[in-house]
C-alpha positions in Angstrom: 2.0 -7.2 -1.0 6.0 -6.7 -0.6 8.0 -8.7 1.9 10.1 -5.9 3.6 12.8 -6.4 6.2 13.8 -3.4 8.6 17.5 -3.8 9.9 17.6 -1.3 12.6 19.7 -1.3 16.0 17.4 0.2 17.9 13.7 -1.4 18.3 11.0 -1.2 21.5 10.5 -2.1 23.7 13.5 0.1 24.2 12.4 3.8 24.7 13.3 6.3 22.5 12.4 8.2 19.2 15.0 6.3 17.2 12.5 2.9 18.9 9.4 4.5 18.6 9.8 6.0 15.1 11.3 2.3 13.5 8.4 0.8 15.5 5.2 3.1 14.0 6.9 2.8 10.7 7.0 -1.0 10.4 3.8 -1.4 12.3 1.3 0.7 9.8 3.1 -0.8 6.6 1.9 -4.4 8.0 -1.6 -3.1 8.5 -1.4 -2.1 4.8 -0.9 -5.7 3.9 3.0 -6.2 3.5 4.5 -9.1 5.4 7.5 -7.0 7.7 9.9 -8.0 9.7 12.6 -6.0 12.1 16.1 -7.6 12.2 17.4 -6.2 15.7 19.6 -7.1 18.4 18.6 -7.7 22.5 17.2 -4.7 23.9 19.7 -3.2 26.2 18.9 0.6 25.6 20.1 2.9 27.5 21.4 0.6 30.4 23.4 -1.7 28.5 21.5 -4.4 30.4 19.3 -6.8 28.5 16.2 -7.8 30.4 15.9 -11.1 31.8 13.2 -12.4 29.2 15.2 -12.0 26.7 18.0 -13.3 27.4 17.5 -17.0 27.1 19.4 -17.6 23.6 21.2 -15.3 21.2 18.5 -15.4 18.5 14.8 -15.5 18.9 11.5 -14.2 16.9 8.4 -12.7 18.2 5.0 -11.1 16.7 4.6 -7.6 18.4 1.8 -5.6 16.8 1.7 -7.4 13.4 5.6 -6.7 12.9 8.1 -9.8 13.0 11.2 -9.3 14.9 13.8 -10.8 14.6 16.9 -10.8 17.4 20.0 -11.2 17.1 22.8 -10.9 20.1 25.6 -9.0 19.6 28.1 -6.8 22.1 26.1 -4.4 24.4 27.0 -1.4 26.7 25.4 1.6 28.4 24.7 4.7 26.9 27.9 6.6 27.7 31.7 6.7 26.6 31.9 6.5 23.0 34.2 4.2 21.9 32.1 1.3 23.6 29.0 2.3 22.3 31.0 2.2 19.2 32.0 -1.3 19.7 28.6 -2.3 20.7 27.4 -0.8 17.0 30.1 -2.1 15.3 29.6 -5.2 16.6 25.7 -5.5 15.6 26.8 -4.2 12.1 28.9 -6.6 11.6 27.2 -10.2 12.8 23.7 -9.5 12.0 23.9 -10.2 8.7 25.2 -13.7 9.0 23.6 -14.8 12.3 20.4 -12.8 11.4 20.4 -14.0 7.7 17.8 -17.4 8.7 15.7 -15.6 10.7 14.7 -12.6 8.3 13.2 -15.3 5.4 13.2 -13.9 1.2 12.6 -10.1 1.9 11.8 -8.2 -1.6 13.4 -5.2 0.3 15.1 -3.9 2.9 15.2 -0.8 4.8 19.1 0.1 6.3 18.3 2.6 9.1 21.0 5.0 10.2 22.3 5.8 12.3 24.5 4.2 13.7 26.1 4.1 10.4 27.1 0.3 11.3 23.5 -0.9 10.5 25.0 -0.6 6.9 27.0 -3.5 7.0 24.4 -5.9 8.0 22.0 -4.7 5.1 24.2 -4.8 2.7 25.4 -8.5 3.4 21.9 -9.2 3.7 21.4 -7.7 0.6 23.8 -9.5 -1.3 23.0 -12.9 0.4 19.4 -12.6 -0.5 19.6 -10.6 -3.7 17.3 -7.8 -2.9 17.7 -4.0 -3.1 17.8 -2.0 -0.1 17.0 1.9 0.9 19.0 3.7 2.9 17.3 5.6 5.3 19.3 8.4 6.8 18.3 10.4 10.2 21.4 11.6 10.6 25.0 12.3 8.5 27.5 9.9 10.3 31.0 10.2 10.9 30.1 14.0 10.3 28.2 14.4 13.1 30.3 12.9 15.6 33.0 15.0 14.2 31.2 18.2 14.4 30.1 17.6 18.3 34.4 16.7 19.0 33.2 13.2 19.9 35.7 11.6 16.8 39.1 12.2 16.0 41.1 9.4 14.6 41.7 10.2 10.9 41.8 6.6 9.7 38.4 6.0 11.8 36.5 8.8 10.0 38.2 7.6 6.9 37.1 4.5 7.0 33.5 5.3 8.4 33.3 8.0 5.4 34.2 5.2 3.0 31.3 2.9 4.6 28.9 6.1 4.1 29.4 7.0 1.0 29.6 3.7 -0.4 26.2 2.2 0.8 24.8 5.3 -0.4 26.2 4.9 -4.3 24.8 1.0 -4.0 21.3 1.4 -2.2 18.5 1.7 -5.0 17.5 4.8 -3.0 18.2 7.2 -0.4 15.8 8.3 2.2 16.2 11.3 3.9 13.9 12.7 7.1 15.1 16.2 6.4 15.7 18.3 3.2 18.7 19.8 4.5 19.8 16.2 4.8 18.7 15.2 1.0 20.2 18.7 -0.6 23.4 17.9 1.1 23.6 14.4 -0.2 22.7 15.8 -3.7 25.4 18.4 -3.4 28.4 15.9 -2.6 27.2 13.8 -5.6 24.3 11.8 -4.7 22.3 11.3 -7.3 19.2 13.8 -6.9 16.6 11.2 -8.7 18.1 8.2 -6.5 17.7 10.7 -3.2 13.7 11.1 -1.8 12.5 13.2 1.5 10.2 12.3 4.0 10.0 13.4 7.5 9.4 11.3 10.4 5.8 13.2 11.3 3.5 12.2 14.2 0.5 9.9 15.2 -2.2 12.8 15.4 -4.4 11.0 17.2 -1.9 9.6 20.0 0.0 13.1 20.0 -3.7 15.3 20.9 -4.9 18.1 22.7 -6.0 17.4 26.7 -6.6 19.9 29.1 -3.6 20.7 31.2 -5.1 21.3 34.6 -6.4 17.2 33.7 -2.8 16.1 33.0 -1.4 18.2 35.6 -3.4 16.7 38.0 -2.8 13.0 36.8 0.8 14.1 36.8 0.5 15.2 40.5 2.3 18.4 39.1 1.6 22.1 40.8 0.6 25.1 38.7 4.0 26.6 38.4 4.2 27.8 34.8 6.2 24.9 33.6 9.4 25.0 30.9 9.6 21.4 29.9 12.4 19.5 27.5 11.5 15.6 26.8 14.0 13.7 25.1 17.2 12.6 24.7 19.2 14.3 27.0 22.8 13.7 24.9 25.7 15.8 24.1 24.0 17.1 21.1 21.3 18.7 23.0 22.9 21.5 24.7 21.3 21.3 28.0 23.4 23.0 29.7 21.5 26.3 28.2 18.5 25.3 29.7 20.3 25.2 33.4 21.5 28.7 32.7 18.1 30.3 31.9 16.7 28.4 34.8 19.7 29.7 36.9 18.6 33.2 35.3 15.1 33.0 36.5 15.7 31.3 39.6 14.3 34.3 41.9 10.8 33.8 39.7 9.2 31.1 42.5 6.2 30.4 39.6 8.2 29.3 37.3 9.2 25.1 36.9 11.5 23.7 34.9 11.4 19.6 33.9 13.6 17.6 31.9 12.1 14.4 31.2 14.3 11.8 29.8 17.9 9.4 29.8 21.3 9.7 28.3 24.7 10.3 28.3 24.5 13.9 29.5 22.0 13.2 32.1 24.5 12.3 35.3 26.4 15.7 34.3 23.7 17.5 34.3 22.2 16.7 37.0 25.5 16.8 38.9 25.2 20.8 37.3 21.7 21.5 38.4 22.9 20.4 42.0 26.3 22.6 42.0 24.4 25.6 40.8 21.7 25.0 43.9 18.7 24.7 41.2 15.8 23.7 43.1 13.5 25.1 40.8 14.9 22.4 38.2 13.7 18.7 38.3 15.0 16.3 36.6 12.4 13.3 35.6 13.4 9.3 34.1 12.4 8.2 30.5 8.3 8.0 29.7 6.9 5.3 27.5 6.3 6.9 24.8 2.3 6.1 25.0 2.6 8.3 28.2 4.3 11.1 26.3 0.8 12.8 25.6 0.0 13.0 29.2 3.6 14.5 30.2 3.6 17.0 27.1 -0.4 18.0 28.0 1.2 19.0 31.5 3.6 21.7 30.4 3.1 25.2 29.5 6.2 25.5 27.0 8.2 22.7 25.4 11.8 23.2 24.7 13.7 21.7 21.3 17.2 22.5 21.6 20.4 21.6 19.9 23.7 23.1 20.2 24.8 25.4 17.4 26.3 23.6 15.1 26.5 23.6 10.9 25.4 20.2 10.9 21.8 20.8 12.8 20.7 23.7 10.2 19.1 20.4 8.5 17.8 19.0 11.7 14.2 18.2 12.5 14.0 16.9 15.9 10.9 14.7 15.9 9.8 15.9 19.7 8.7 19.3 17.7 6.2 17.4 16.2 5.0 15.4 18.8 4.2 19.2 21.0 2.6 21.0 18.1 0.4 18.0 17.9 -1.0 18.6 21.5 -1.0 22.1 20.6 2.0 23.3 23.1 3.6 26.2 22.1 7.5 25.6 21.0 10.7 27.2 22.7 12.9 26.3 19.7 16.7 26.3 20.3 17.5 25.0 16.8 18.1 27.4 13.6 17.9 26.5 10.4 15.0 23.8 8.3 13.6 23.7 12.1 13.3 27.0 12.8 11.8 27.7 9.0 8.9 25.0 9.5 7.9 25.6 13.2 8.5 29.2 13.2 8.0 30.9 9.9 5.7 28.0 8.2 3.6 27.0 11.1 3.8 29.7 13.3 3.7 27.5 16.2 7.3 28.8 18.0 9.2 31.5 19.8 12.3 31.0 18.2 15.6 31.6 20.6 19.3 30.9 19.4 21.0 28.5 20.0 22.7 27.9 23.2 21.7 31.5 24.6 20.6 31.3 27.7 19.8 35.2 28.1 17.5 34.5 25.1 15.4 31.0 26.2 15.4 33.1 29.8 13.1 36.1 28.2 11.1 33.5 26.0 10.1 32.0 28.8 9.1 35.2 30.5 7.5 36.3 27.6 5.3 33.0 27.1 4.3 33.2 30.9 2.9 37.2 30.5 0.6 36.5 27.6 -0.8 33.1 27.9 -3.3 34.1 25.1 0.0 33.7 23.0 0.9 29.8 24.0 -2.4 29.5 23.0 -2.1 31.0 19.3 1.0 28.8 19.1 -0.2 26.0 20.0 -3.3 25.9 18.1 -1.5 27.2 14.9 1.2 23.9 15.6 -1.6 21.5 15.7 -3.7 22.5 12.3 0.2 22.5 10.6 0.5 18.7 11.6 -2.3 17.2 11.1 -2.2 19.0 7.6 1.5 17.9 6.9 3.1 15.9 9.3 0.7 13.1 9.8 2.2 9.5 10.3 -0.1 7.8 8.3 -0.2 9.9 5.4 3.5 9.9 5.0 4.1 5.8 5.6 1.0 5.8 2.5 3.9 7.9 0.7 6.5 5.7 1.5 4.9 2.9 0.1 4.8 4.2 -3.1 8.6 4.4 -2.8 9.0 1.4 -1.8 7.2 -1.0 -4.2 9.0 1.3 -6.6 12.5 0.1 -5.1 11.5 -3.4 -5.1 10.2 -3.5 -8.6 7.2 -4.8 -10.1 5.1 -5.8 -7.5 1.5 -5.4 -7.0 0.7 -2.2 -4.9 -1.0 -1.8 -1.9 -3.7 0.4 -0.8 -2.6 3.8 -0.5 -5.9 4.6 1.6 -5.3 4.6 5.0 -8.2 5.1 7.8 -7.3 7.6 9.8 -9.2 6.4 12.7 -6.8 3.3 12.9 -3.6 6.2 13.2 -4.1 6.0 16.9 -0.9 3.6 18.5 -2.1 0.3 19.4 -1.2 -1.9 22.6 2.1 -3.3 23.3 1.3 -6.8 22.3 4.0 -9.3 21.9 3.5 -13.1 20.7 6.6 -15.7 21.0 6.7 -17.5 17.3 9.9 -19.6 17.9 
């Protein structure tokens, strides 16, 4: 058994994939055996507004799901305008490695998850302070992708940021990337390729499953429209505003529904869009739990996965693409490169459309709602390629290995997982202290 600490920003019961993903990770290496614990701060996400249960005292620890957390405060702010959702980062970064430090007991390792980049800081002073190794796990390539998506300009603050980077990732005893693109690019500015390993995030295969979509549909209260869904994020990476313009397209098609299910710092825009442009056949919907995410995806014909077109998203894998091939959905996939080779060309699960083409998502759309017998194809073919690859459980058994590997010679757990304990369990939370 290994004691391993988490130090991640973002924890439920905050909703969101960063929440969700930290959450089924931690959660299935304690039913392995290892004692874990999450260092995090107050949940705020995406308000900025902590709930009142939590905020009685700026550090507190509670048993949800078999997974201490551990809760530190720090600076908080809504889900919009940059430079404070900076600050809030920085400011996590920076104090939860010496407030948090009591909380978090002897870890034998620690996971650093990023981004925001910031998380750094507090995992490597918690490193230090309790002279453990830590892995640097890496969804994302921050300052770079701020810079790419004209978010960050000041030189010294990339500077800076870049020196952070680069220099957590030349002390962490490993690197661990959710994309290849991700790990070759680290490799290819000098990362050491035997220090740098590749996992992706995959999918509970139980949770995410085939249901009948005239059962969600009606559970949804939904009509039979043929319905264009995106579930998400809905952020300035997301180019959204592509999905307004083939709805705009295909207004004069009464049959066809578009949804956008989700919260962030786009949304009020976009909605604002939708309303200038006289969209009615656009509606917009709030955040899901994530255990209802099944149910919502189940409802939809098609499921969009878009990003703008950018270099940096050729090594994306946006973890939604997972989560629709599991309920055997076909895939409307606005993203090019490592997505567009596994969903479309390995799996065979998605109509691929580029990037930020409206004309293009318009006649996918039109094509999936003529041949139904094709969604069909797609989404079966999506569902036998995750439960073959992409399952949750097999991969956290794989990161084990990596990890008792990083935190030296300690005895190893059971790399046999039963897969009929994949499926998520209840939201149960016990107050310790």
């Amino acid at each position: 058994m290994a004691r391993i600490l988490f130090v991640a920003t973002y924890y439920p019961p905050e909703i969101g994939a960063a929440q969700t993903q930290n959450k089924e990770t931690a959660v299935r290496l304690a039913r392995l055996g290892h004692e874990v614990t999450v260092l995090t701060t107050l949940p705020n996400y995406p308000t900025g507004v902590v709930p009142p249960e939590y905020r009685n005292g700026a550090k507190r620890r509670e048993v949800i799901d078999g997974v201490t957390v551990a809760r530190v405060w720090s600076y908080v702010s809504p889900n919009k305008g940059f430079f404070k959702r900076i600050l809030a980062q920085l400011s996590f970064g920076c104090l939860a490695g010496i407030t948090g430090a009591k909380l978090v007991g002897q870890p034998d390792i620690i996971i650093v998850v990023s981004p925001p980049l910031f998380t750094a800081i507090a995992g490597r002073v918690l490193a230090w302070r309790k002279r453990c190794p830590y892995i640097f796990n890496v969804h994302d390539l921050w300052p770079e992708s701020a810079v790419q998506m004209g978010m960050l300009h000041n030189r010294l603050f990339i500077w800076l940021s870049e020196r952070l980077e680069w220099s957590t990732y030349r002390r962490a005893r490993a690197v661990w990337t959710v994309t290849e693109g991700i790990r070759k690019t680290l490799i290819r500015r000098g990362v050491p390729a035997q220090k740098v390993f590749m996992l992706p995030i995959g999918v509970d295969t139980t949770q995410f499953a085939p249901m009948p979509r005239e059962e969600a549909r009606a559970a949804l209260g939904w009509d039979n429209r043929f319905t264009v869904m995106y579930a998400g994020t809905i952020g300035l990476a997301h180019g959204l505003g592509t999905v307004l313009s083939a709805a705009e397209r295909l207004r004069d098609h009464s049959d066809i529904h578009f949804v956008l299910v989700g919260d962030g710092a786009a949304k009020a825009e976009l909605m604002a869009d939708a309303e200038r442009r006289g969209l009615h056949n656009v509606t917009f919907l709030p955040a899901q739990p994530h255990q209802r995410m099944p149910l919502v995806t189940a409802g939809a014909d098609s499921c969009v996965v878009s990003l703008r077109q950018l270099p940096l998203f050729q090594g994306a894998l946006p973890s939604k693409m997972f989560e629709i091939m599991a309920c055997a959905r076909p895939v409307l996939l606005a993203v090019d490169g490592e997505a567009r080779q596994l969903a479309e060309q390995e799996a065979g699960a998605a109509l691929y459309v580029e990037p930020e083409n409206a004309d293009a998502l318009a006649q996918a759309v039109l094509r999936l709602k003529a041949n139904p017998q094709l969604g069909e194809e797609l989404g079966r073919r999506g569902r036998d390629y995750v439960v073959t690859h992409m399952d949750r459980d097999r991969i956290v058994a794989a990161l084990e290995t990596h990890l008792l590997e990083g935190a030296g010679d300690l005895p190893r757990g059971s790399l046999e997982i039963p897969l009929a304990e994949s499926s998520a369990t209840p939201y149960v939370k016990t107050p310790i202290s």
